[in-house]
N, C-alpha and C positions, 0 to 999 in steps of 0.2 A: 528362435525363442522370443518372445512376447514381453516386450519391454514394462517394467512397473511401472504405470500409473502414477506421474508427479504430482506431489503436492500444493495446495494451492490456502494462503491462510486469509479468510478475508474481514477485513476488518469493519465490525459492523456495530460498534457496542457505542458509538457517540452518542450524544444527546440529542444532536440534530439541531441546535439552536436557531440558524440560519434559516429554518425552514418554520420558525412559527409554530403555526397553531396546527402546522400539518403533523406535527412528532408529537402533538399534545396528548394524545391517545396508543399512539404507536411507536415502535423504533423507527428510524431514517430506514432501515432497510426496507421497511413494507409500505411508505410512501411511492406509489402507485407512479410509472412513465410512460405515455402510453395508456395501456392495457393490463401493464404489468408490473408487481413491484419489482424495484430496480434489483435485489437481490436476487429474484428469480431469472428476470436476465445475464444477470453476469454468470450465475447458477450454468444457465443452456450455454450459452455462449462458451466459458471455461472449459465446460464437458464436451463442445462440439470439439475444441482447439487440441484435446489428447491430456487433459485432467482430470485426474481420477478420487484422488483423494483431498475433503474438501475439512479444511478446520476453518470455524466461525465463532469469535467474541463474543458474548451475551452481556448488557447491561442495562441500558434504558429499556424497560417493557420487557423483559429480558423473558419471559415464560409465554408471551406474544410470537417472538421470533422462531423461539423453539419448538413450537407445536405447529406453527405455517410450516416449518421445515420439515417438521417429520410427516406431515399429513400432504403434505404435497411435493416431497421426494423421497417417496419411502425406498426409492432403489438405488438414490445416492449414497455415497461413502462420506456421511457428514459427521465428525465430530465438532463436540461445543467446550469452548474455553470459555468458564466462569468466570465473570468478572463483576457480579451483581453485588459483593459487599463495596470492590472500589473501582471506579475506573483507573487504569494503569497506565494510558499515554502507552503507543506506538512500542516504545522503549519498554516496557515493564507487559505489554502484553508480549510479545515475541517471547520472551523467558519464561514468563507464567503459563504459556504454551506448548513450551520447548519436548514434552514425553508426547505430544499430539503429532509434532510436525517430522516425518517419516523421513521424508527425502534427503537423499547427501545434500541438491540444491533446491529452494522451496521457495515460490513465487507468494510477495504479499500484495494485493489490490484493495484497495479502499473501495467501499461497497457502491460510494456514490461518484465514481468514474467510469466513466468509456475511455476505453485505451483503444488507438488504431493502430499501434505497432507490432511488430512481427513478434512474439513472446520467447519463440522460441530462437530466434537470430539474437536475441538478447543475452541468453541462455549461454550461446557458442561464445559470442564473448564475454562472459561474465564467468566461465570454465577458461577461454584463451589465457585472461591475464589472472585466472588464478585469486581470483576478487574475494574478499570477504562478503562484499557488498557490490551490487550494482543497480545503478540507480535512471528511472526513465527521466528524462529533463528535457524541456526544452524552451524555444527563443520565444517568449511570450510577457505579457507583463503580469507582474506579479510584486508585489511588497516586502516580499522575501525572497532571498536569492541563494543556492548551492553555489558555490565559488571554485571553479577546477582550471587545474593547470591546461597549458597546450595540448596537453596528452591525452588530457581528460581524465585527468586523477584530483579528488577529491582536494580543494585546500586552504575549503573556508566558506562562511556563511555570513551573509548581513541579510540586515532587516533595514530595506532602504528609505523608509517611515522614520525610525528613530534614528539612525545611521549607527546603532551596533554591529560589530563584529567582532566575529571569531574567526580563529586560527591557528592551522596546526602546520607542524614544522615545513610543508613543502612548500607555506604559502610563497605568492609571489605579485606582486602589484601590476605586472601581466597575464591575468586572469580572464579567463572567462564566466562569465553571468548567467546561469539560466536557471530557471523554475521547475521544482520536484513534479513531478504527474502523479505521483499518489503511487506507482509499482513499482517494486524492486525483486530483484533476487536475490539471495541472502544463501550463503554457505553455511549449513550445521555448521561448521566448525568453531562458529561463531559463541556458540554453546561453552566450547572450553577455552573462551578468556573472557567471557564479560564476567564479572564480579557483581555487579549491581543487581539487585531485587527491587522489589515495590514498583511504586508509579519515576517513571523517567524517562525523559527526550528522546527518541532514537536521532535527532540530530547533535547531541553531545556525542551520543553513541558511536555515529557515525565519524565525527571527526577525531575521538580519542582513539578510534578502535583503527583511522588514517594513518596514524604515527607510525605504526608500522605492518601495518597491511593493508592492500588495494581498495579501494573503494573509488568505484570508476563512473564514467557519466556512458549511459544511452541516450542519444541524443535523436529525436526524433522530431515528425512537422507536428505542429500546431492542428494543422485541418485535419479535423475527425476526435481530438480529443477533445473532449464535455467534461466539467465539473455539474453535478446534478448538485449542489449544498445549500440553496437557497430555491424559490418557488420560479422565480425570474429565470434562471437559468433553466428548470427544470421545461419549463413553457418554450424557452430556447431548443431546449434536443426534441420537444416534441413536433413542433412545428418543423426542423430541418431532417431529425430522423424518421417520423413517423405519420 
């Protein structure tokens, strides 16, 4: 029997600030890498990897996005999550989403990331421990930090710029340090306890939602994962990938 097609929700509704005068006209997803806009590769690439069903945020340019989509994937499974009256934050689009996203588990990617990790080795452990949440991280520098136990359970965030932090009950001042990549996988079930609506953090989310259930770290290398969010970098993947 022929396994359903997993979900994949990708987030593409930012403003793109970082990137200038290159979002001045368009959304960050149709900024061009290569040959191609980066959401049309992550597009092939997802559907090459066993992704079937694709839900995308609409907001900056938002009727730009939508018509690239339909006219040049007309055989894709794409649905569009509105979010042209307000941008929602990470946190408040996942729910604003929540009757689109099909899968018992449901993969979110940031439109301007290359991930080199296995997705689906991800997956097995993000089902092993039963995760609300599992999160791709890894040893890189970064100004903000996901803070997880030995175990590699979620148990705390600073922002190593102002020295805030947060913390939830497992913290421990033997922790480990490492930087979000922008994917995670995410359990519907996630559905029947977040209470919150509107625009909000998926990392409060993520550590309220710790208190008492998993949220775990994938840890993976450095080499091969790109941030595309400013032009400098973008000129980075193109010159090393292409």
């Amino acid at each position: 029997m022929k396994k359903e097609p997993l979900t994949v929700f990708i987030l593409s509704a930012g403003l793109g600030t970082r990137l200038g005068t290159l979002t001045s006209n368009k959304p960050k997803a149709l900024v061009k890498v290569g040959s191609l806009p980066m959401i049309d590769r992550l597009l092939i690439n997802l559907s090459q990897r066993g992704f079937g069903h694709f839900v995308i945020n609409l907001h900056h340019h938002a009727d730009l996005l939508e018509n690239h989509l339909k006219q040049n994937f007309p055989d894709f499974d794409i649905k569009f999550s509105n979010e042209r009256n307000e941008l929602l934050d990470t946190g408040g689009a996942i729910i604003h989403a929540k009757n689109l996203l099909l899968s018992n588990d449901f993969l979110i990617h940031n439109v301007d990331i290359i991930m080199p990790c296995k997705l689906f080795e991800m997956l097995e452990i993000h089902r092993n421990n039963k995760a609300m949440f599992t999160l791709a991280v890894s040893d890189r520098n970064s100004s903000r930090k996901l803070l997880f136990t030995k175990d590699g359970f979620l148990c705390g965030w600073k922002n190593l710029t102002t020295g805030e932090l947060k913390k939830n009950i497992n913290f421990t001042d033997n922790h480990i340090a490492l930087s979000y990549s922008g994917v995670q996988w995410v359990s519907s079930d996630y559905f029947s306890i977040e209470e919150r609506k509107g625009k909000f953090s998926i990392i409060d989310a993520w550590l309220e939602i710790s208190n008492k259930h998993p949220v775990v770290a994938f840890e993976h290398s450095s080499n091969g994962w790109y941030d595309m969010g400013t032009e400098q970098l973008i000129c980075k993947v193109e010159t090393e990938l292409f």
